[in-house]
N, CA, C and O atoms as a Tinker XYZ file with bonds, in Angstrom:
   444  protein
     1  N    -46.388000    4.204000   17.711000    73     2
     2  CA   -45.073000    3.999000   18.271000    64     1     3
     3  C    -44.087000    3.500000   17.234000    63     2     4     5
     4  O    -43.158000    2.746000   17.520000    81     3
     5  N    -44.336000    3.960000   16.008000    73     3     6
     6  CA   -43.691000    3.298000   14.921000    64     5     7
     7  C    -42.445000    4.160000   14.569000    63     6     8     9
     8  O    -42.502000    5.362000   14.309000    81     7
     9  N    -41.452000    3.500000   14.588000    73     7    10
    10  CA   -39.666000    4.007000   14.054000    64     9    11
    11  C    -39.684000    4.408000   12.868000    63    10    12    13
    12  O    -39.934000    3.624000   11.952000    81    11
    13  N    -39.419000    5.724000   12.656000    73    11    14
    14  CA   -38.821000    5.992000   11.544000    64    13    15
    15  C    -37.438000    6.303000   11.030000    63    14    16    17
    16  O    -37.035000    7.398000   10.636000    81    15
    17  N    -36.710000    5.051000   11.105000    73    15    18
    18  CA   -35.351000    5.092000   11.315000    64    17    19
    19  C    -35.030000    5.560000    9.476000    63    18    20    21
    20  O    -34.168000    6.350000    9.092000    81    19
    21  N    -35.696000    5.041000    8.889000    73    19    22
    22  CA   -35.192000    5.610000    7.147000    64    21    23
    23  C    -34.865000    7.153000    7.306000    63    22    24    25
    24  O    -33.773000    7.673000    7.080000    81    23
    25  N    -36.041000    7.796000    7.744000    73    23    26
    26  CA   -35.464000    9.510000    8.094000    64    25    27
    27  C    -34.277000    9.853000    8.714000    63    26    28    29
    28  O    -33.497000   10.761000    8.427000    81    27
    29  N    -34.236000    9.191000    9.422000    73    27    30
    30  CA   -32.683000    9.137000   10.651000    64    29    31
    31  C    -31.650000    9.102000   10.024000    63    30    32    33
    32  O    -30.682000    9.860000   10.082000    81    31
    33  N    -31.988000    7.427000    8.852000    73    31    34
    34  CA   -30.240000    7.002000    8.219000    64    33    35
    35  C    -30.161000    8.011000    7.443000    63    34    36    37
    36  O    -29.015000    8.460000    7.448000    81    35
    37  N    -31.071000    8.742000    6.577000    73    35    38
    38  CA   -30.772000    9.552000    5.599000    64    37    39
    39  C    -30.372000   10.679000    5.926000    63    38    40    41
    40  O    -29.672000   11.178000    5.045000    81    39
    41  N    -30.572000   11.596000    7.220000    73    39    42
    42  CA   -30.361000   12.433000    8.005000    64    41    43
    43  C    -29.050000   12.680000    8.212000    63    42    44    45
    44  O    -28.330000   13.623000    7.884000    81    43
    45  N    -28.778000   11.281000    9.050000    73    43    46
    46  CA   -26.894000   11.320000    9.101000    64    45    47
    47  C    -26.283000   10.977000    8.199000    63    46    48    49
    48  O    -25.167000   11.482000    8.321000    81    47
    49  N    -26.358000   10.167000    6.976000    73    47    50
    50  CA   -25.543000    9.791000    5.925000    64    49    51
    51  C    -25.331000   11.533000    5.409000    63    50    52    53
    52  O    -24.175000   11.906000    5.209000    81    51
    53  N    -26.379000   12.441000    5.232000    73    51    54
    54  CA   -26.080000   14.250000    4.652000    64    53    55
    55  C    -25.660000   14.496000    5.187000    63    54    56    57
    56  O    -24.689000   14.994000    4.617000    81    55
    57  N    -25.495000   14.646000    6.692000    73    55    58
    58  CA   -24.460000   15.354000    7.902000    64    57    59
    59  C    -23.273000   14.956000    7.428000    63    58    60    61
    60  O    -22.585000   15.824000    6.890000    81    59
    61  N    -22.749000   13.576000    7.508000    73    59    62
    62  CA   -21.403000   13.161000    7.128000    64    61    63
    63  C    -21.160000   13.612000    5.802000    63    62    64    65
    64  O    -19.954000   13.630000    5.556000    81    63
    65  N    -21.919000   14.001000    4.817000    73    63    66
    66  CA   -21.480000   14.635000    3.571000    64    65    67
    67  C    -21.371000   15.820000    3.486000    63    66    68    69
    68  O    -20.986000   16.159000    2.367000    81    67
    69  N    -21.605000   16.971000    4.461000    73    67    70
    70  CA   -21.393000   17.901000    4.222000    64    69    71
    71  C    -19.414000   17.995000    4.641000    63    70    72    73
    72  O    -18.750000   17.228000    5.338000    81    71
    73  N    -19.008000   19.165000    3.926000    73    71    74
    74  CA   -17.965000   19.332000    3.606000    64    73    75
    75  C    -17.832000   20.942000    4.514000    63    74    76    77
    76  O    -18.562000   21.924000    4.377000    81    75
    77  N    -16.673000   20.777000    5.416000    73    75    78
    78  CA   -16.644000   22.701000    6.359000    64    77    79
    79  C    -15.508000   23.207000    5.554000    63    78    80    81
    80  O    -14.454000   22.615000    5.323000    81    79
    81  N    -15.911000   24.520000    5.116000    73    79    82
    82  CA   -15.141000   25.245000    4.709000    64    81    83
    83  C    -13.699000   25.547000    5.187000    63    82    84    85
    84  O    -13.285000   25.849000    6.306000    81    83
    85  N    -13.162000   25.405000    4.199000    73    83    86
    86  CA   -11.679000   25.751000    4.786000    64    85    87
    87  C    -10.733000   23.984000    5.253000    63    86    88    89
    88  O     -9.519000   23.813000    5.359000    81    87
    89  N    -11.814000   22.996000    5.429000    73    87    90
    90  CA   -11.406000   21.933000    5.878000    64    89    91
    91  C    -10.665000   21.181000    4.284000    63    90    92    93
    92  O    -11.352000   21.499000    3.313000    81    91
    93  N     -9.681000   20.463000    3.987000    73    91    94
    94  CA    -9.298000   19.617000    2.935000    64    93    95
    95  C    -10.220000   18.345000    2.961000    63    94    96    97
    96  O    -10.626000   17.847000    4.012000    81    95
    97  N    -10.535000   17.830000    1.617000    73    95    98
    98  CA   -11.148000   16.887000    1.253000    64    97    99
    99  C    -10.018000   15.653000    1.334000    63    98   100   101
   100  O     -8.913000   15.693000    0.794000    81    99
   101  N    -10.564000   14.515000    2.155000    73    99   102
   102  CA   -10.042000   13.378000    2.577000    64   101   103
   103  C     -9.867000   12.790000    1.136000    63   102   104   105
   104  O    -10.718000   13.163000    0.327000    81   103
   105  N     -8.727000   11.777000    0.602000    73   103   106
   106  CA    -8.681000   11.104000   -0.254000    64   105   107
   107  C     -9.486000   10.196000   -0.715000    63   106   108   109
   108  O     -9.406000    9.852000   -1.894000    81   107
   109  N    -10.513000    9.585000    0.242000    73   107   110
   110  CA   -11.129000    9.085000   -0.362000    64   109   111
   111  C    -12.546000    9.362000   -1.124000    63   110   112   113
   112  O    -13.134000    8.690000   -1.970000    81   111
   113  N    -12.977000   11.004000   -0.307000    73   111   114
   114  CA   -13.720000   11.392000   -0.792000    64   113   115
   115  C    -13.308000   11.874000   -2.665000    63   114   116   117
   116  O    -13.922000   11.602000   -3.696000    81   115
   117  N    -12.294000   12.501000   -2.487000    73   115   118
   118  CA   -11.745000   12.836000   -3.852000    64   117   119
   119  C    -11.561000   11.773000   -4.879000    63   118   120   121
   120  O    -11.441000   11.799000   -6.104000    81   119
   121  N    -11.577000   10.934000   -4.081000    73   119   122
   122  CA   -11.643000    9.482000   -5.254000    64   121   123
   123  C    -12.919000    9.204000   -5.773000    63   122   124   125
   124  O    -13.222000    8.832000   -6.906000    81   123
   125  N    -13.991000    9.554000   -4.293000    73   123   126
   126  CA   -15.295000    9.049000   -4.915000    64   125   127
   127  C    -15.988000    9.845000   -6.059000    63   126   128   129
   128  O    -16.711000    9.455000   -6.976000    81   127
   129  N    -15.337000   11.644000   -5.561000    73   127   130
   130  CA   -16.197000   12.380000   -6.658000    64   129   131
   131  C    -15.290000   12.321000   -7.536000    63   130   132   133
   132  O    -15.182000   13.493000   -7.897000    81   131
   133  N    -14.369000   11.550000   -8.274000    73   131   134
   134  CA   -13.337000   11.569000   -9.658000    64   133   135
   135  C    -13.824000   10.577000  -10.517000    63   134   136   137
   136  O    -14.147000   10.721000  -11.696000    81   135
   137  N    -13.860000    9.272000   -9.647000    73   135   138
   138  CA   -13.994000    8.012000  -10.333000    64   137   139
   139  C    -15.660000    7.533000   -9.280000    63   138   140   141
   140  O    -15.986000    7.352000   -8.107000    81   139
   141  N    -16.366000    7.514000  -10.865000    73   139   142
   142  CA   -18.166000    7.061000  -10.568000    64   141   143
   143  C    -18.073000    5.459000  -10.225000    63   142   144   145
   144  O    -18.780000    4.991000   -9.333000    81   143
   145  N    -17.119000    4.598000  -11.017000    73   143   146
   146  CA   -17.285000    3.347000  -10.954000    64   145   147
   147  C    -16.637000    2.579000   -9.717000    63   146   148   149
   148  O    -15.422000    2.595000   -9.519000    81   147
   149  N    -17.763000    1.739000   -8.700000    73   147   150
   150  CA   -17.212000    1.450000   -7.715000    64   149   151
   151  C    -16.034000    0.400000   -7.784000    63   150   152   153
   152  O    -15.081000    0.461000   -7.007000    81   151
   153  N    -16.166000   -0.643000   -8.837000    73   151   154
   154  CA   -15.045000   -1.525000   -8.975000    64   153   155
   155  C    -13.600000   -0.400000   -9.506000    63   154   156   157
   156  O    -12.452000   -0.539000   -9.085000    81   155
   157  N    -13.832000    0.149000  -10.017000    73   155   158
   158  CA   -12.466000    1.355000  -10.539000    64   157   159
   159  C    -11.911000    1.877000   -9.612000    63   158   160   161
   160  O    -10.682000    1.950000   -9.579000    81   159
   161  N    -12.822000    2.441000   -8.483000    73   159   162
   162  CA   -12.221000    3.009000   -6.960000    64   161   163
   163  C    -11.665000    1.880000   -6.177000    63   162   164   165
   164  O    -10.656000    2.121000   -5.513000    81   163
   165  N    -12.294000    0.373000   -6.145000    73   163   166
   166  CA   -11.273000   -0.314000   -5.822000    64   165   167
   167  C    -10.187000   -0.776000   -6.054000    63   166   168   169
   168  O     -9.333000   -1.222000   -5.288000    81   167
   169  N    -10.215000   -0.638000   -7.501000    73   167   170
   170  CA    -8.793000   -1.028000   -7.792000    64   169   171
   171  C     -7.660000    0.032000   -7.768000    63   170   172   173
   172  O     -6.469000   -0.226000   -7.944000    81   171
   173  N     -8.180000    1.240000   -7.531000    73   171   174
   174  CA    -7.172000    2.382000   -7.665000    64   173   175
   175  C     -6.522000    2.186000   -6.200000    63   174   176   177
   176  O     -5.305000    2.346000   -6.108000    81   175
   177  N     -7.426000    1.775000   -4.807000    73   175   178
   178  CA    -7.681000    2.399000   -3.669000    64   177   179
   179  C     -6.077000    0.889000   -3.325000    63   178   180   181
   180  O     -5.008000    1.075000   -2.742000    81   179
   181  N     -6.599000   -0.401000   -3.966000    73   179   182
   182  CA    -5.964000   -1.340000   -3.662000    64   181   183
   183  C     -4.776000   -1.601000   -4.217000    63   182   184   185
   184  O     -4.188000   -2.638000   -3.907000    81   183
   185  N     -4.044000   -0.387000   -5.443000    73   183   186
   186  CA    -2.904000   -0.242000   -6.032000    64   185   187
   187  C     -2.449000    0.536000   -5.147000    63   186   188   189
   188  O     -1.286000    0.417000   -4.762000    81   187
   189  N     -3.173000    1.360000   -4.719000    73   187   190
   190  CA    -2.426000    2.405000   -3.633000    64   189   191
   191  C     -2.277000    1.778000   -2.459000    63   190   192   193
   192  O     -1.701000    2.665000   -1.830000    81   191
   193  N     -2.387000    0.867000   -1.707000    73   191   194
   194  CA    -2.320000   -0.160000   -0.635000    64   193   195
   195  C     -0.782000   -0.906000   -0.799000    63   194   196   197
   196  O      0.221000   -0.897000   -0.085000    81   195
   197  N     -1.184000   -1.689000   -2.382000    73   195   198
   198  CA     0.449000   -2.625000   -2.512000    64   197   199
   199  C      1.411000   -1.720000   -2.727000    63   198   200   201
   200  O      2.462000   -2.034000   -2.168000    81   199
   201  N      1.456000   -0.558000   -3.419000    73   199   202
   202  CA     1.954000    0.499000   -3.746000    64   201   203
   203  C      2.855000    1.119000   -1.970000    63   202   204   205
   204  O      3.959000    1.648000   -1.838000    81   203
   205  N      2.179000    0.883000   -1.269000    73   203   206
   206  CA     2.055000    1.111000    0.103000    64   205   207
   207  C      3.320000    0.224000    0.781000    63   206   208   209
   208  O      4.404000    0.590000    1.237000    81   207
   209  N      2.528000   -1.470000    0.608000    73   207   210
   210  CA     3.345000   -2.226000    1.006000    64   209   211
   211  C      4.737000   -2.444000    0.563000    63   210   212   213
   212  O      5.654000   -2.949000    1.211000    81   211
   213  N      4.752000   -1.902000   -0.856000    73   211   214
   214  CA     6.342000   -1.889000   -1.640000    64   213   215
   215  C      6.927000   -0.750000   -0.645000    63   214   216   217
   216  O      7.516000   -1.022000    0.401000    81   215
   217  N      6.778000    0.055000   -0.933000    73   215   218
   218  CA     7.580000    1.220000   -0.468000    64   217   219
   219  C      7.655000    1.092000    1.117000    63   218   220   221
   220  O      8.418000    1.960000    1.541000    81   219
   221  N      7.092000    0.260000    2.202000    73   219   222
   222  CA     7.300000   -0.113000    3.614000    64   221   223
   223  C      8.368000   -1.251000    3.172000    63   222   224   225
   224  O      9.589000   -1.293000    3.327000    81   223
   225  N      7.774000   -1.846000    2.774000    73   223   226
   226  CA     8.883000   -3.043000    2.461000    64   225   227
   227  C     10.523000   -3.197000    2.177000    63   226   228   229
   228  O     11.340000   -3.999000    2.631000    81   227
   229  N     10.659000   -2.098000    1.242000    73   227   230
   230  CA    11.975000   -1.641000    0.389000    64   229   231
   231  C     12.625000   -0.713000    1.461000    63   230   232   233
   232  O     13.844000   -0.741000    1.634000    81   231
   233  N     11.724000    0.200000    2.260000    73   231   234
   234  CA    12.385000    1.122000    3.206000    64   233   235
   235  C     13.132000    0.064000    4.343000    63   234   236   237
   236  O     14.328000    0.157000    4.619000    81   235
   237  N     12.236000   -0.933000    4.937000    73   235   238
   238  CA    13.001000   -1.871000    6.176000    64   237   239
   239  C     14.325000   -2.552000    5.981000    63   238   240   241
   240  O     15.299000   -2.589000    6.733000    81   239
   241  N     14.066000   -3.271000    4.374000    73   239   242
   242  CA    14.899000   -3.786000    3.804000    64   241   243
   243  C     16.243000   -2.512000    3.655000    63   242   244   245
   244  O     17.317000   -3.024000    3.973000    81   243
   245  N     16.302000   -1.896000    3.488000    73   243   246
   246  CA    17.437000   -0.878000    2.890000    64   245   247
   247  C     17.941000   -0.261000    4.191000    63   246   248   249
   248  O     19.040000    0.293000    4.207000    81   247
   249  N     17.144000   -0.339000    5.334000    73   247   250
   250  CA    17.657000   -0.136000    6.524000    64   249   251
   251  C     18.296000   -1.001000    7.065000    63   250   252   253
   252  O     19.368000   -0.610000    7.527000    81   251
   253  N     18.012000   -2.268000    7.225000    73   251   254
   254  CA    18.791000   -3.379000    7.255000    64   253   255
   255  C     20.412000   -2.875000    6.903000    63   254   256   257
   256  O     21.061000   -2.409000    7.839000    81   255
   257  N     20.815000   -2.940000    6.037000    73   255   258
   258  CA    21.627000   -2.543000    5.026000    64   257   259
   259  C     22.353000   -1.229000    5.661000    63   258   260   261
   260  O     23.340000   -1.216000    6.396000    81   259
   261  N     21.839000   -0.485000    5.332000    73   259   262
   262  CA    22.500000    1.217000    5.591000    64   261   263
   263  C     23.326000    1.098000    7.046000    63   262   264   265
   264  O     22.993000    0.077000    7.648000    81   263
   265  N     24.105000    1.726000    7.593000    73   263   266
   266  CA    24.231000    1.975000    9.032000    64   265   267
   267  C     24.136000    3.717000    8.865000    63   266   268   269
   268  O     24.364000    4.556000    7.994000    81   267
   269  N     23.593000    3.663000   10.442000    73   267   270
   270  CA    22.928000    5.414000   10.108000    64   269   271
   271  C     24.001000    5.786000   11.348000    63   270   272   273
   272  O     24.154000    4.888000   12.176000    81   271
   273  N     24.653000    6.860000   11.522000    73   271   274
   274  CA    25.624000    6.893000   12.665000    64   273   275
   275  C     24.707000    7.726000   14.212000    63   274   276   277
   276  O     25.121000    7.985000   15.342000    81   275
   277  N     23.612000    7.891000   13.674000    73   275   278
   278  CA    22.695000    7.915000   15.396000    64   277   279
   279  C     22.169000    6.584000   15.763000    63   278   280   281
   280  O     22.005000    6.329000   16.956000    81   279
   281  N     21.799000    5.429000   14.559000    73   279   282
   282  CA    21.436000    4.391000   15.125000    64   281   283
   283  C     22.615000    3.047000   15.162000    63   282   284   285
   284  O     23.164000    2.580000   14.164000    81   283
   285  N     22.749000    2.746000   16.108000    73   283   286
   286  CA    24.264000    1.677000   16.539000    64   285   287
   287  C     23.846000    0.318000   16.752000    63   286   288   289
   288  O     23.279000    0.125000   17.828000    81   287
   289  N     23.967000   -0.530000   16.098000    73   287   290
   290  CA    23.458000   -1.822000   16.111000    64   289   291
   291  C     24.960000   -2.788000   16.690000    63   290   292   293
   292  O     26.074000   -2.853000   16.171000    81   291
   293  N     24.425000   -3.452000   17.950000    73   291   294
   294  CA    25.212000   -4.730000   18.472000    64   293   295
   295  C     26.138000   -5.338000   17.855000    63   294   296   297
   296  O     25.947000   -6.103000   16.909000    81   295
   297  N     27.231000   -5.047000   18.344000    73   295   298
   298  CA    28.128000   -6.441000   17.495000    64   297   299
   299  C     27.964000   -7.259000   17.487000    63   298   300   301
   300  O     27.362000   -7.743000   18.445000    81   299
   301  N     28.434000   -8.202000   16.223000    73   299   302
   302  CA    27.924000   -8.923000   15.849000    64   301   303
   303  C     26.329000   -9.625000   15.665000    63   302   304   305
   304  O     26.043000  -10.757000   15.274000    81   303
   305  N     25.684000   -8.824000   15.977000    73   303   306
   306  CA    23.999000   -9.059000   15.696000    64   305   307
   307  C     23.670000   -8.704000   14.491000    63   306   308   309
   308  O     23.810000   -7.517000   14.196000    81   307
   309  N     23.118000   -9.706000   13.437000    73   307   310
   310  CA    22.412000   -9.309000   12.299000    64   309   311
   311  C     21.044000   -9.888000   12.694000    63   310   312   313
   312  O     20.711000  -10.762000   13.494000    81   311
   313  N     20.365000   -9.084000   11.844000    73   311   314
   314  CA    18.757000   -9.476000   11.277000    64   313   315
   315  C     18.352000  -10.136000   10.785000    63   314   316   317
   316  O     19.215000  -10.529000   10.000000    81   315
   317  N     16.890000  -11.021000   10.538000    73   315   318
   318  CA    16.821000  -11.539000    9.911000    64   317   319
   319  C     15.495000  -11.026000    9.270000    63   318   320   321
   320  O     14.410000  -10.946000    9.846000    81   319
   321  N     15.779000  -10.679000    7.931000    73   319   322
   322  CA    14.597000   -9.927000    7.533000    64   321   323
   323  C     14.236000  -10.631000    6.352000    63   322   324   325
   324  O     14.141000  -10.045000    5.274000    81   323
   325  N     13.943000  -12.350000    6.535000    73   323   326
   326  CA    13.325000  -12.791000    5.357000    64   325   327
   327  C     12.010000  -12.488000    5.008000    63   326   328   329
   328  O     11.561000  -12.358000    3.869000    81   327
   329  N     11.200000  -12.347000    6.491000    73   327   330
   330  CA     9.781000  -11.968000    6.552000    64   329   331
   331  C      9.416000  -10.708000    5.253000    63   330   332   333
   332  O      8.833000  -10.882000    4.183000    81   331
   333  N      9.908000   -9.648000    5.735000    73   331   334
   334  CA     9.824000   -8.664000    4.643000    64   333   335
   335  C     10.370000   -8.910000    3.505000    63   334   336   337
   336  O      9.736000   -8.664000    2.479000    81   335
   337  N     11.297000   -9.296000    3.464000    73   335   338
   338  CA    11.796000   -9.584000    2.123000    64   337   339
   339  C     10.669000  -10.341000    1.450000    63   338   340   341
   340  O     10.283000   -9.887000    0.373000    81   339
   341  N      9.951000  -11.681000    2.038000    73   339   342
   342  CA     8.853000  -12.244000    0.978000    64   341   343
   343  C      7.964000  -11.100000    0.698000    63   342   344   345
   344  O      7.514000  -10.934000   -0.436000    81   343
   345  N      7.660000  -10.221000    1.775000    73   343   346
   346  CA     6.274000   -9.485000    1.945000    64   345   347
   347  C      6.763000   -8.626000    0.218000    63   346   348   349
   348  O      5.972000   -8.407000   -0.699000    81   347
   349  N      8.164000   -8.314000    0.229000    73   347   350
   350  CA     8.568000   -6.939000   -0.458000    64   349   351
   351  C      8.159000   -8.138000   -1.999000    63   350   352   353
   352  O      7.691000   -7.695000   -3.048000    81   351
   353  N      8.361000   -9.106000   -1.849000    73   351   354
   354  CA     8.669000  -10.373000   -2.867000    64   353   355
   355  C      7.134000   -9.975000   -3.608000    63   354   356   357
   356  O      6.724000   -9.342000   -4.580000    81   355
   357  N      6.622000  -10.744000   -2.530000    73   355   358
   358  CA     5.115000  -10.770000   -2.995000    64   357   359
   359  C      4.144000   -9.497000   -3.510000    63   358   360   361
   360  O      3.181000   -9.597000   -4.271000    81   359
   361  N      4.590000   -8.439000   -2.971000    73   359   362
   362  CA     3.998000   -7.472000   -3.055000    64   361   363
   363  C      4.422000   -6.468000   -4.781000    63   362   364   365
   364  O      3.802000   -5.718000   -5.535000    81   363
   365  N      6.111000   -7.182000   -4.693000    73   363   366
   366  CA     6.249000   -6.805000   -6.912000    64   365   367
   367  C      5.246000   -7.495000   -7.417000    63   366   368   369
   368  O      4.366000   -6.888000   -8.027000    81   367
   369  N      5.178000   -9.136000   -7.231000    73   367   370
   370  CA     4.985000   -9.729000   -7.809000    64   369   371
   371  C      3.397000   -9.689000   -8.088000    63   370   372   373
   372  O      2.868000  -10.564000   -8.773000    81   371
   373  N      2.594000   -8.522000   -7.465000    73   371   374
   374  CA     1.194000   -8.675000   -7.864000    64   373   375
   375  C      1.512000   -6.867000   -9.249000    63   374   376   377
   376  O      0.660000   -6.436000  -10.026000    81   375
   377  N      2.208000   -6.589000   -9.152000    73   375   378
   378  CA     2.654000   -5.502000  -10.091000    64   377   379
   379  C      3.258000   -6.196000  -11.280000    63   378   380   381
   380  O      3.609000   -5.439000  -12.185000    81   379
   381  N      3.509000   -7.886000  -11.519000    73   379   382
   382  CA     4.151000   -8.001000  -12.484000    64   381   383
   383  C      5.681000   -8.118000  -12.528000    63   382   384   385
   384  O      6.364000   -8.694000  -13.375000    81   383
   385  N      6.022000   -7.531000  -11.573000    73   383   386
   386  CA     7.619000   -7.505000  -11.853000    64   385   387
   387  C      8.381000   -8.915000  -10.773000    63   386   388   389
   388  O      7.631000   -9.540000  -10.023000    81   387
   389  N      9.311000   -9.124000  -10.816000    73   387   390
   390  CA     9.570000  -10.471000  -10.381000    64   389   391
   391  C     11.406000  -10.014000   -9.508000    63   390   392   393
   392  O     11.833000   -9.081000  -10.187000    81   391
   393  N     12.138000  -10.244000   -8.719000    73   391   394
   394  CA    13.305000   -9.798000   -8.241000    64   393   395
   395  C     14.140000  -10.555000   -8.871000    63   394   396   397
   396  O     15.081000  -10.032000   -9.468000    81   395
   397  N     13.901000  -12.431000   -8.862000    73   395   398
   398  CA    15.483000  -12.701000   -9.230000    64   397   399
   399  C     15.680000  -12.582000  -10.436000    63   398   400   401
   400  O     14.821000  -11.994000  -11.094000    81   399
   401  N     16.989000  -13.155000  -11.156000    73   399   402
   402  CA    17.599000  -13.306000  -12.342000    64   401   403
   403  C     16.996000  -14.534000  -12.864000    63   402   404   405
   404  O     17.171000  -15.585000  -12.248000    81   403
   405  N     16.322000  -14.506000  -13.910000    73   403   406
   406  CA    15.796000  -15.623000  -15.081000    64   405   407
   407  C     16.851000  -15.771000  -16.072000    63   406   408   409
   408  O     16.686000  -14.914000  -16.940000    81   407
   409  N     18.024000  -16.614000  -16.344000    73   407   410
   410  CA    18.789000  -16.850000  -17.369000    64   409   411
   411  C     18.165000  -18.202000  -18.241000    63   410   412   413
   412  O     18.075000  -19.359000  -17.831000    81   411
   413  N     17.921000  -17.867000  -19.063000    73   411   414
   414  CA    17.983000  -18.936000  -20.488000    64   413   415
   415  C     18.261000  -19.420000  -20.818000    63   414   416   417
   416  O     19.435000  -19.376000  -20.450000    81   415
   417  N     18.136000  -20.375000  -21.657000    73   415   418
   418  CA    19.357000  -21.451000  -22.446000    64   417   419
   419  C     20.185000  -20.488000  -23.408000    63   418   420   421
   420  O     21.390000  -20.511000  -23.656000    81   419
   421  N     19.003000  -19.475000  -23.966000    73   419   422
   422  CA    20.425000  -18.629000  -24.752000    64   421   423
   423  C     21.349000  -18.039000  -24.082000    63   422   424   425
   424  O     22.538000  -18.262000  -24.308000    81   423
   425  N     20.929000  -17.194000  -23.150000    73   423   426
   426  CA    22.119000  -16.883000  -21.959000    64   425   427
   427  C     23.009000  -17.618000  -21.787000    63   426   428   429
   428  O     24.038000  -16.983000  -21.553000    81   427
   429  N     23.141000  -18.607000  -21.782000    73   427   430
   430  CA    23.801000  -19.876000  -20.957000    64   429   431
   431  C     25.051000  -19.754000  -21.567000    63   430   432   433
   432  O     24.849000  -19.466000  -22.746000    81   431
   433  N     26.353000  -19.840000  -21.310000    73   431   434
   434  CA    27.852000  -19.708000  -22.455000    64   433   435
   435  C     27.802000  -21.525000  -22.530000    63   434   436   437
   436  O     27.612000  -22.406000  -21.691000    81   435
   437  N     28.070000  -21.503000  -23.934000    73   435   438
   438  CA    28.155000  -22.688000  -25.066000    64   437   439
   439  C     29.651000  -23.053000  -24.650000    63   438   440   441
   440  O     30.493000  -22.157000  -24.718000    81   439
   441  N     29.977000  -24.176000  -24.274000    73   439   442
   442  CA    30.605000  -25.247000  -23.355000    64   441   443
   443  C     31.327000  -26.532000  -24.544000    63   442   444
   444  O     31.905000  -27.526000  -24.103000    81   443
């Protein structure tokens, strides 16, 4: 009465790998057969994530902003979109890049 579940997992893990003709290969499969190294696929998979969150971020923010003449926003009602704004904040700032202005002492006009 003994399980042979090892035959089983290995069974369905090949089912899910087969690939149907004519069907497109999911991105992440194309990642797996490009890049062998599993830490490399994460970091590609997790640039493409913040990469993600910038470009959601920058779109809400710029809508804020824009008026579109099908969408009509309340008089006098503004937004408050600090939330995204940190998210958009935080999300340069793991890319390195930073939003505000850094002035210097050399910058500075001599007084």
């Amino acid at each position: 009465m003994g399980c042979n579940c090892n035959e089983t997992y290995t069974k369905n893990s090949m089912e899910e790998d087969k690939v149907i003709k004519g069907q497109p290969k999911s991105f992440l499969k194309k990642l797996k057969e490009n890049v062998d190294d599993h830490d490399e696929q994460m970091q590609i998979l997790g640039a493409m994530v913040r990469l993600g969150v910038v470009i959601w971020s920058g779109f809400i923010i710029t809508l804020n902003y824009v008026e579109l003449p099908m969408v009509r926003k309340p008089l006098g009602a503004s937004s408050d979109i600090t939330f995204v704004a940190s998210i958009f904040t935080g999300a340069l700032a793991t890319f390195g890049l930073s939003t505000g202005n850094k002035k210097s002492k050399e910058d500075k006009p001599k007084q």
